[in-house]
TORKOL-4160 file (C-alpha; in steps of 0.2 Angstrom, whole numbers, padded with zeros to 4 digits, m for minus):
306
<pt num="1" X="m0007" Y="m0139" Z="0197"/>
<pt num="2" X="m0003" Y="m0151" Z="0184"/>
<pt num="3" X="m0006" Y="m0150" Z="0165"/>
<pt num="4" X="m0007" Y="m0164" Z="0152"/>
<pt num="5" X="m0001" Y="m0165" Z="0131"/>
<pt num="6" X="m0020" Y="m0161" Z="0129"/>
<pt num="7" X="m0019" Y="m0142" Z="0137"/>
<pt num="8" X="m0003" Y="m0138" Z="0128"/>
<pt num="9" X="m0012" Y="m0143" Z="0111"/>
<pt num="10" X="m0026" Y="m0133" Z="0118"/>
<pt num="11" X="m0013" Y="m0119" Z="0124"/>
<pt num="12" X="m0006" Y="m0120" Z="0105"/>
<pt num="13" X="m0023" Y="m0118" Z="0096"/>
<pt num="14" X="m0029" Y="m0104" Z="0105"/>
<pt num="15" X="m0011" Y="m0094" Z="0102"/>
<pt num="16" X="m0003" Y="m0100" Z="0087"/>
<pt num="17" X="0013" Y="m0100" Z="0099"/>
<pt num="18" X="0025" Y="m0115" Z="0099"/>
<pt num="19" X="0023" Y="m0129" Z="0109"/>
<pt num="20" X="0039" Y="m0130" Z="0119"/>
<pt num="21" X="0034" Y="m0110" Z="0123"/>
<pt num="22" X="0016" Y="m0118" Z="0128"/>
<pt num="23" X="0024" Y="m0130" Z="0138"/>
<pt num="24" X="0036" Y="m0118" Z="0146"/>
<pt num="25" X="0021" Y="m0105" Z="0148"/>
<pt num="26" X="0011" Y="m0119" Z="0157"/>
<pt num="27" X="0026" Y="m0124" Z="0169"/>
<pt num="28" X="0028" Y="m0107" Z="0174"/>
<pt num="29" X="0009" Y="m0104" Z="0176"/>
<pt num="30" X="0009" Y="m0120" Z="0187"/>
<pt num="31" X="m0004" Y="m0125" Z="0173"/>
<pt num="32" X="m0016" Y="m0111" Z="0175"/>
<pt num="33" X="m0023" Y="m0110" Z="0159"/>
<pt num="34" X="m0027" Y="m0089" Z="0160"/>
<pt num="35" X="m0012" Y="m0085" Z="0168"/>
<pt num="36" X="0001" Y="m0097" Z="0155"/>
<pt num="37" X="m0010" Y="m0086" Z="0140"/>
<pt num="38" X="m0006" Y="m0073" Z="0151"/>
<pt num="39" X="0012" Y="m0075" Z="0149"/>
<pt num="40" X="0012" Y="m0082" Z="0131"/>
<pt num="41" X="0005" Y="m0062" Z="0130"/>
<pt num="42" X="0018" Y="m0056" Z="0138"/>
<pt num="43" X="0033" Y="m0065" Z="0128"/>
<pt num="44" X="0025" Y="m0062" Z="0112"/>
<pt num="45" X="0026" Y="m0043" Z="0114"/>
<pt num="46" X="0043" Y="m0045" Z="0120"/>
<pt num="47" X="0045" Y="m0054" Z="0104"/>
<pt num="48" X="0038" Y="m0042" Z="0095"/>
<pt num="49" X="0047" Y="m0026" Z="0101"/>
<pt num="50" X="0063" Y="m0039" Z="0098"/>
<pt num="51" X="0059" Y="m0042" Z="0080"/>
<pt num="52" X="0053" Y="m0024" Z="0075"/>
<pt num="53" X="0074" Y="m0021" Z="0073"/>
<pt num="54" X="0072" Y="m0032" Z="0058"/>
<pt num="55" X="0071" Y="m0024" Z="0040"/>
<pt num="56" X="0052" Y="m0026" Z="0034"/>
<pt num="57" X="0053" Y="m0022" Z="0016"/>
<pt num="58" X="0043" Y="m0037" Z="0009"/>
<pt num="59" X="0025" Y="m0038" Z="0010"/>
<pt num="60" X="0008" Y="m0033" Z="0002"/>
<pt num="61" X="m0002" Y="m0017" Z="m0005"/>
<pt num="62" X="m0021" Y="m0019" Z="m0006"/>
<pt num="63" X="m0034" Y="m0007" Z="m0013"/>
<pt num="64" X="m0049" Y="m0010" Z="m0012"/>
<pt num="65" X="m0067" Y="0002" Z="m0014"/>
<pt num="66" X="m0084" Y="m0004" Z="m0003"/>
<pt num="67" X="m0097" Y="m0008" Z="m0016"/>
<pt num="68" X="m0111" Y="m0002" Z="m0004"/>
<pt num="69" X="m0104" Y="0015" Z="0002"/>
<pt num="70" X="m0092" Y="0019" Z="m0013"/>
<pt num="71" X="m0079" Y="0022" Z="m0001"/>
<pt num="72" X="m0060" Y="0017" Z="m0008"/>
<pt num="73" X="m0045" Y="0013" Z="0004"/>
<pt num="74" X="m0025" Y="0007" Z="m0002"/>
<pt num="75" X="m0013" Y="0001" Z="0011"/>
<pt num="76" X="0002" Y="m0006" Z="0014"/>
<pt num="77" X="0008" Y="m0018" Z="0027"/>
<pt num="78" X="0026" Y="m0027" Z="0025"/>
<pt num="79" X="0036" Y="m0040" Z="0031"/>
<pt num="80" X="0050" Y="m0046" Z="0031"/>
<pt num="81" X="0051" Y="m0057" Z="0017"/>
<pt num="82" X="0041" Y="m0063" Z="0001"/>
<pt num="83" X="0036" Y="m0081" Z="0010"/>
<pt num="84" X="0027" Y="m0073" Z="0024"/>
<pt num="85" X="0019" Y="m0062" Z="0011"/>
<pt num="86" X="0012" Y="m0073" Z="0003"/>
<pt num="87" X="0004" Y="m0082" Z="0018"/>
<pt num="88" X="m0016" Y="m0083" Z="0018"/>
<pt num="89" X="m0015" Y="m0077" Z="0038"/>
<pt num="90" X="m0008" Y="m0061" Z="0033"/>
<pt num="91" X="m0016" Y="m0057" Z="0017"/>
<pt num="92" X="m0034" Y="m0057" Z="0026"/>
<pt num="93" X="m0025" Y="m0046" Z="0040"/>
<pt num="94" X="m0022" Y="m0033" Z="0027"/>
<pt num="95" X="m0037" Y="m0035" Z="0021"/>
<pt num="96" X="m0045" Y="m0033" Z="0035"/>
<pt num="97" X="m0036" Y="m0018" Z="0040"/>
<pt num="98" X="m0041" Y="m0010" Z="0023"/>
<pt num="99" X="m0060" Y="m0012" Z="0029"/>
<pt num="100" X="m0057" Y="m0005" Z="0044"/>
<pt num="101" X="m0048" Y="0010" Z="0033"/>
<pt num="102" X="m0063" Y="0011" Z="0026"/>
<pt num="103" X="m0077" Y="0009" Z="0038"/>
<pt num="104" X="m0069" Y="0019" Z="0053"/>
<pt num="105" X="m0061" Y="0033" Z="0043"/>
<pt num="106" X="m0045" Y="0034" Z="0056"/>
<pt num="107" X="m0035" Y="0048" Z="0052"/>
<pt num="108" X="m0017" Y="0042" Z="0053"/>
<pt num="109" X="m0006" Y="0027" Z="0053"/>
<pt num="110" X="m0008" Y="0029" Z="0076"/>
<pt num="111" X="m0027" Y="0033" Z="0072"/>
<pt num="112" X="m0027" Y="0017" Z="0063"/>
<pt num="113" X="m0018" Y="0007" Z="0078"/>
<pt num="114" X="m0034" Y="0012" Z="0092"/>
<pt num="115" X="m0048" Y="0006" Z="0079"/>
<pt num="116" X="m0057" Y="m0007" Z="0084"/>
<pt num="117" X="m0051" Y="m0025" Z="0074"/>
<pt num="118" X="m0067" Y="m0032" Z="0063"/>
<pt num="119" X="m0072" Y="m0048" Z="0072"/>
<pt num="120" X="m0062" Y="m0045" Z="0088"/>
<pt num="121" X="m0061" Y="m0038" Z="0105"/>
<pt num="122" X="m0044" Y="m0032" Z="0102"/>
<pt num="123" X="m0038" Y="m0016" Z="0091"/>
<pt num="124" X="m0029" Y="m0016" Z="0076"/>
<pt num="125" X="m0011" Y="m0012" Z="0085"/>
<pt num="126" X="m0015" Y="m0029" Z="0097"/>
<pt num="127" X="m0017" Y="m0040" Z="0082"/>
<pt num="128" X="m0005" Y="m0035" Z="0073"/>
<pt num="129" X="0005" Y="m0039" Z="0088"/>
<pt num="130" X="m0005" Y="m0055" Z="0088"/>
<pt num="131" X="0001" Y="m0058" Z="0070"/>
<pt num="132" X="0020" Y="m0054" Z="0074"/>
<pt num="133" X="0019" Y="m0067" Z="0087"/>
<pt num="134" X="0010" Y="m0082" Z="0079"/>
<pt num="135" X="0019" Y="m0078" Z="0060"/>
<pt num="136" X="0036" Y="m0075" Z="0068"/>
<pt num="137" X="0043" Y="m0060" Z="0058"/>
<pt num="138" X="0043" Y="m0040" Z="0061"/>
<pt num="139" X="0027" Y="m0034" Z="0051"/>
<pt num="140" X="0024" Y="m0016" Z="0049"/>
<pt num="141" X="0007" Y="m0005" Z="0047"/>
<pt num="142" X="0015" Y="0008" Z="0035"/>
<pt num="143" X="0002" Y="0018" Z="0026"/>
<pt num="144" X="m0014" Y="0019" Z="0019"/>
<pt num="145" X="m0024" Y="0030" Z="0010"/>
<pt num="146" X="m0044" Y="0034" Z="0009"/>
<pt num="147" X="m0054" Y="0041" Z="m0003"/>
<pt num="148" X="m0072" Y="0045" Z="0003"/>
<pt num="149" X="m0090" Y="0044" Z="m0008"/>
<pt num="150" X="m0088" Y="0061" Z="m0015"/>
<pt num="151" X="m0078" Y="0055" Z="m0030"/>
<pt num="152" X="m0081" Y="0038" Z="m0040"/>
<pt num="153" X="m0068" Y="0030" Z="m0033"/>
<pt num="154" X="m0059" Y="0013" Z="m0043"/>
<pt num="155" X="m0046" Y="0000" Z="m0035"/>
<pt num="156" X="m0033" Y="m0010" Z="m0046"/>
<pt num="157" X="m0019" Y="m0022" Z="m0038"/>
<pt num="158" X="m0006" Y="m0027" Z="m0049"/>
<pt num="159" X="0005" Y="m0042" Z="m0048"/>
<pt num="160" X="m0005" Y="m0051" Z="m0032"/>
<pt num="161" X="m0001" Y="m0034" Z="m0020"/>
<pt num="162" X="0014" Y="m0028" Z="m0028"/>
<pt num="163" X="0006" Y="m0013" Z="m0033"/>
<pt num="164" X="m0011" Y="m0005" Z="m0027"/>
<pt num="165" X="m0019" Y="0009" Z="m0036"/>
<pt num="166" X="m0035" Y="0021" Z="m0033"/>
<pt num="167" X="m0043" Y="0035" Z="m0043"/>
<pt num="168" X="m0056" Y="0046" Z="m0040"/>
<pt num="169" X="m0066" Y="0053" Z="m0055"/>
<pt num="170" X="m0079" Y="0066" Z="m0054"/>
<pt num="171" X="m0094" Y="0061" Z="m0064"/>
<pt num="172" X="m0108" Y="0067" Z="m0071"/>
<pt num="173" X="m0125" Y="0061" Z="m0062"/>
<pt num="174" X="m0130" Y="0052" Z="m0076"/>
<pt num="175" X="m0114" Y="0042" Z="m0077"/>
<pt num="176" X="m0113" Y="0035" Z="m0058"/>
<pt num="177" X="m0113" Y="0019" Z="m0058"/>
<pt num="178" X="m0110" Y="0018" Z="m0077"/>
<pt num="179" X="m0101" Y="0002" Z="m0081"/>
<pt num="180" X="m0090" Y="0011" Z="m0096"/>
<pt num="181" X="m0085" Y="0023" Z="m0084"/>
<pt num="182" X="m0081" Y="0009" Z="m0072"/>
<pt num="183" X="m0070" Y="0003" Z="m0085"/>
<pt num="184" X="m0061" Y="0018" Z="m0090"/>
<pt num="185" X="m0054" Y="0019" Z="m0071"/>
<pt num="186" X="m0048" Y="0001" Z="m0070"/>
<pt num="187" X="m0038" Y="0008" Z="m0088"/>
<pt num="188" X="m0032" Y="0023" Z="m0080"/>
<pt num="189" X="m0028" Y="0014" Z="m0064"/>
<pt num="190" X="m0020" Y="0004" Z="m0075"/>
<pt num="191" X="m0009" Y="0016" Z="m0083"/>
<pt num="192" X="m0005" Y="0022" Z="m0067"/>
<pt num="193" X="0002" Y="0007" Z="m0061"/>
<pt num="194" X="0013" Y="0005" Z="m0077"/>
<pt num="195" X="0018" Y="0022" Z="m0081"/>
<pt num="196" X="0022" Y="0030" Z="m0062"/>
<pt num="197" X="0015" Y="0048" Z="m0065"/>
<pt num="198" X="0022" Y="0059" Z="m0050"/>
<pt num="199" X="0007" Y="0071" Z="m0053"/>
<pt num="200" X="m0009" Y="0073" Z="m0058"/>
<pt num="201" X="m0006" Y="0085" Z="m0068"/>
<pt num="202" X="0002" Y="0102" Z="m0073"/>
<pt num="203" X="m0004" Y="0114" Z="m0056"/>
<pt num="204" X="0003" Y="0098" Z="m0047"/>
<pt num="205" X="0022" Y="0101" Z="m0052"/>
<pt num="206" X="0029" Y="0110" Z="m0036"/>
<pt num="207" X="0037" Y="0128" Z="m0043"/>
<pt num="208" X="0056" Y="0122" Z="m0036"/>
<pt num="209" X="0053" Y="0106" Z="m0044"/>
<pt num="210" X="0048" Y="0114" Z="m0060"/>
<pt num="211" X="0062" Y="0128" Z="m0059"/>
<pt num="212" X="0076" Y="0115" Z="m0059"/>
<pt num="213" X="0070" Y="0106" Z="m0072"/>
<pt num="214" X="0071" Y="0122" Z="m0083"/>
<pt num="215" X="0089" Y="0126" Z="m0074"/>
<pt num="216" X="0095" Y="0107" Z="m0080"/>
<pt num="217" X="0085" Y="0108" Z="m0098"/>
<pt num="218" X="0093" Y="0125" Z="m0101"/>
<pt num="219" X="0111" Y="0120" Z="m0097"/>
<pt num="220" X="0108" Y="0105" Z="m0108"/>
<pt num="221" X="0103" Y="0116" Z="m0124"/>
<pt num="222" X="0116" Y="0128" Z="m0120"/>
<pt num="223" X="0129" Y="0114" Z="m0120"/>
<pt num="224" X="0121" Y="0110" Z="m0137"/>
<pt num="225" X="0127" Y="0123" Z="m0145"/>
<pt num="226" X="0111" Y="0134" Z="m0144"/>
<pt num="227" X="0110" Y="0153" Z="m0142"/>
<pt num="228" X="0100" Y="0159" Z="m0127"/>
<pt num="229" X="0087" Y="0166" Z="m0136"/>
<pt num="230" X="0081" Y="0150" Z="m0146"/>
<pt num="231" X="0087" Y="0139" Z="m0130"/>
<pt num="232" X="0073" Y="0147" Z="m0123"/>
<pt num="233" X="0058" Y="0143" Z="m0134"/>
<pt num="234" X="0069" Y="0124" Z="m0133"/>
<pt num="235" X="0066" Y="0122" Z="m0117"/>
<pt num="236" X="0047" Y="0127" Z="m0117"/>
<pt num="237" X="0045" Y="0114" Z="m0129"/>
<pt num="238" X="0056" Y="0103" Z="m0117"/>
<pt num="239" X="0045" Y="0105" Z="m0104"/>
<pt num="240" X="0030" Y="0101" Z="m0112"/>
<pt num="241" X="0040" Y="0085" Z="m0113"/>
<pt num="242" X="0043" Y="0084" Z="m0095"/>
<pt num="243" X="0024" Y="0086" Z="m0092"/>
<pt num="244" X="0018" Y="0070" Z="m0103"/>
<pt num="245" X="0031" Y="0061" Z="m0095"/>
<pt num="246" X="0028" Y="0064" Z="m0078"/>
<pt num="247" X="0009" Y="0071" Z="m0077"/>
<pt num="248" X="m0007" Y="0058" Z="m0076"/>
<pt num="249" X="m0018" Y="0070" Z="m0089"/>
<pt num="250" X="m0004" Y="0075" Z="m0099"/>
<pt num="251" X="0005" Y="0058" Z="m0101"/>
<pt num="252" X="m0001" Y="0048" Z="m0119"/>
<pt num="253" X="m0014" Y="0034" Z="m0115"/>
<pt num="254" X="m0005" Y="0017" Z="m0118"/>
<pt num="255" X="m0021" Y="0008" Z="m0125"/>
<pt num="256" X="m0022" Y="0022" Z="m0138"/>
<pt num="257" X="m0008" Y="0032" Z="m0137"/>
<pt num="258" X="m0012" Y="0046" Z="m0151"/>
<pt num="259" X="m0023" Y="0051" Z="m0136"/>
<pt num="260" X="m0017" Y="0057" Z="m0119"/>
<pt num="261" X="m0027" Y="0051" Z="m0105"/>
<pt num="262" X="m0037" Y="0066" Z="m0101"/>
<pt num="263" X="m0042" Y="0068" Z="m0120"/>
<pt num="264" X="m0047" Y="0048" Z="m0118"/>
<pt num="265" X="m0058" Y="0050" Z="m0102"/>
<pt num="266" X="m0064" Y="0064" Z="m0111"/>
<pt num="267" X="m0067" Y="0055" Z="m0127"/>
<pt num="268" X="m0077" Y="0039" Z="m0115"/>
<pt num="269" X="m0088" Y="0051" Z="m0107"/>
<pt num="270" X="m0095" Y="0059" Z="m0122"/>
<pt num="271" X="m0099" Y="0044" Z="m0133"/>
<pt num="272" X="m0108" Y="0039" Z="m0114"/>
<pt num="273" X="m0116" Y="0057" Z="m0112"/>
<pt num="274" X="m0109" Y="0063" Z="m0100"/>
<pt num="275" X="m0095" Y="0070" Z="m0091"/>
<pt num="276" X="m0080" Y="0061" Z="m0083"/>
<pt num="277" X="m0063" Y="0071" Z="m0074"/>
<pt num="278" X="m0049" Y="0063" Z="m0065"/>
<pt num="279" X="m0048" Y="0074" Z="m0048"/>
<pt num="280" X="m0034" Y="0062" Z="m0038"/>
<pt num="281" X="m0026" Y="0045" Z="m0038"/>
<pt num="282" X="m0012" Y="0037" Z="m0028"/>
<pt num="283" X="0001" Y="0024" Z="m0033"/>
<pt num="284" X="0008" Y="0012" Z="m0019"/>
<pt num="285" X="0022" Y="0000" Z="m0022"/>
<pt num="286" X="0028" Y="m0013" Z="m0010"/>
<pt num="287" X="0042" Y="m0008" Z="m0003"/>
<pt num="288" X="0047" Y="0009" Z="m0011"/>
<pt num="289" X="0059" Y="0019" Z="m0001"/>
<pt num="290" X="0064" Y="0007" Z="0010"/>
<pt num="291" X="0080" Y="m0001" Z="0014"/>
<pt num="292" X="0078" Y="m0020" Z="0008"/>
<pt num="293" X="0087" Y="m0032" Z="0016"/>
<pt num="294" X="0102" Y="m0041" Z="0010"/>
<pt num="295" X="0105" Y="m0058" Z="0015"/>
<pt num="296" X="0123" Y="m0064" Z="0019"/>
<pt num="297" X="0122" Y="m0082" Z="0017"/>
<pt num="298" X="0141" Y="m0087" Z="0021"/>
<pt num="299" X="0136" Y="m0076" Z="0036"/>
<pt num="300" X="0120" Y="m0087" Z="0040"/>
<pt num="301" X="0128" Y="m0101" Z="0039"/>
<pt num="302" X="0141" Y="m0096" Z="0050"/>
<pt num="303" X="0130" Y="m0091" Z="0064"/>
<pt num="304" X="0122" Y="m0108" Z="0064"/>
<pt num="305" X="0138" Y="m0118" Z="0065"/>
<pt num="306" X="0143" Y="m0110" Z="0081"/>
């Protein structure tokens, strides 16, 4: 069966793939049109298995709470690099995938993969397939994370994706939906998102964490010169210290920093009447943890003169 430079065009547009790979998908389907999608399916999971080697450390967080159902949701997806990233095609896949967080409730990264894509027939581990195959780069599903209506929940992305905070607050009755309030977790998202506080607060710290922290601070103030007796009483005073640093409550508030942020929600809720406490946030940043890729460009260029 013959095909004509109007059924490759047609081929392209309905697959984002290439058009030599339409052509070649048409030549080897004898120009069936089902059967050369058919194949174009088939080399563009091959492609995608081929390109999920490939270190995906770029990409976006976004964070975002349903204004009907109160429901929050932060995720990340990555790519391989900024560009990509960056691309308008991506950023409403992520999107979309944080409103399926949020409207499906999956409850894992796999959970997520079976739930239905908004819009489609296909799930959310086929598009992304989809997305690997018409973008061209390794993209990876790597976490999200779903607060439910219970709390008021409030979303804050910094830097176009770099970052992506959510808080729940518990709230009075009479403070739900209370634009103050709204406000005072945009700041403390905020805070979040600049200060990287590793706990809520102090029943968070893990007991081995905090036990070598008081091994290290005590070592430190005997080295000083400090008897054992006063080094003690030191390193109490030290780790109060540790906790400001290191806890969301304890940590000073950095639009008024004679305050720490608990004492400032605190503060909000009573000249509003109320009652405001932060019970969880999370903090995702692009990337973290993961091996980033290193370009070798005398390397590249190598490669491409053989």
């Amino acid at each position: 069966m013959a095909f004509t430079a109007k059924d490759v065009q047609k081929l392209r547009e309905q697959t984002g793939a290439g058009m030599m790979d339409c052509k070649k998908a048409l030549t080897s389907a004898d120009g069936d049109f089902d059967k050369a999608i058919e194949y174009l399916r088939e080399k563009g999971l091959a492609a995608a298995a081929k390109k999920a080697g490939r270190i995906a450390a770029e990409g976006v967080v976004v964070a975002r709470v349903c204004s009907k159902e109160g429901v929050g949701a932060v995720v990340e997806v990555n790519s391989e690099t900024d560009f990509v990233a960056k691309n308008e095609n991506f950023q409403k896949f992520c999107e979309d995938v944080c409103k399926v967080v949020i409207h499906q409730n999956p409850t894992d990264v796999e959970a997520l993969f079976a739930c239905k894509y908004p819009d489609s027939d296909l799930t959310v581990r086929e598009m992304l397939q989809e997305k690997v195959l018409t973008i061209g780069e390794n993209l990876q599903l790597r976490r999200f994370q779903r607060y439910d209506n219970s709390t008021t929940n409030v979303a804050y992305i910094h830097m176009g994706g770099k970052i992506g905070v959510l808080v729940g607050l518990e709230v009075s009755d009479n403070l739900k939906g209370n634009e103050a309030v709204q406000e005072l977790g945009k700041d403390i998202c905020m805070q979040i998102a600049a200060m990287r506080p590793q706990y809520l607060n102090k029943d968070e710290v893990p007991a081995d964490v905090l036990a070598k922290e008081k091994e290290i601070l005590m070592a430190q103030t005997i080295n000083e010169g400090k008897p054992a007796n006063v080094a003690e009483k030191i390193v109490s005073g030290r780790i109060n210290k540790y906790y400001e640093e290191n806890c969301l409550v304890n940590q000073p508030f950095v639009k008024e920093n004679k305050l720490s942020v608990e004492k400032y929600a605190d503060k909000v809720a009573s000249e509003q009447g109320g009652t405001v406490r932060i019970v969880k946030f999370v903090r995702f940043e692009k990337g973290e943890g993961l091996e980033k890729r290193v370009d070798n460009f005398a390397e590249e260029v190598a490669s491409m003169t053989k």
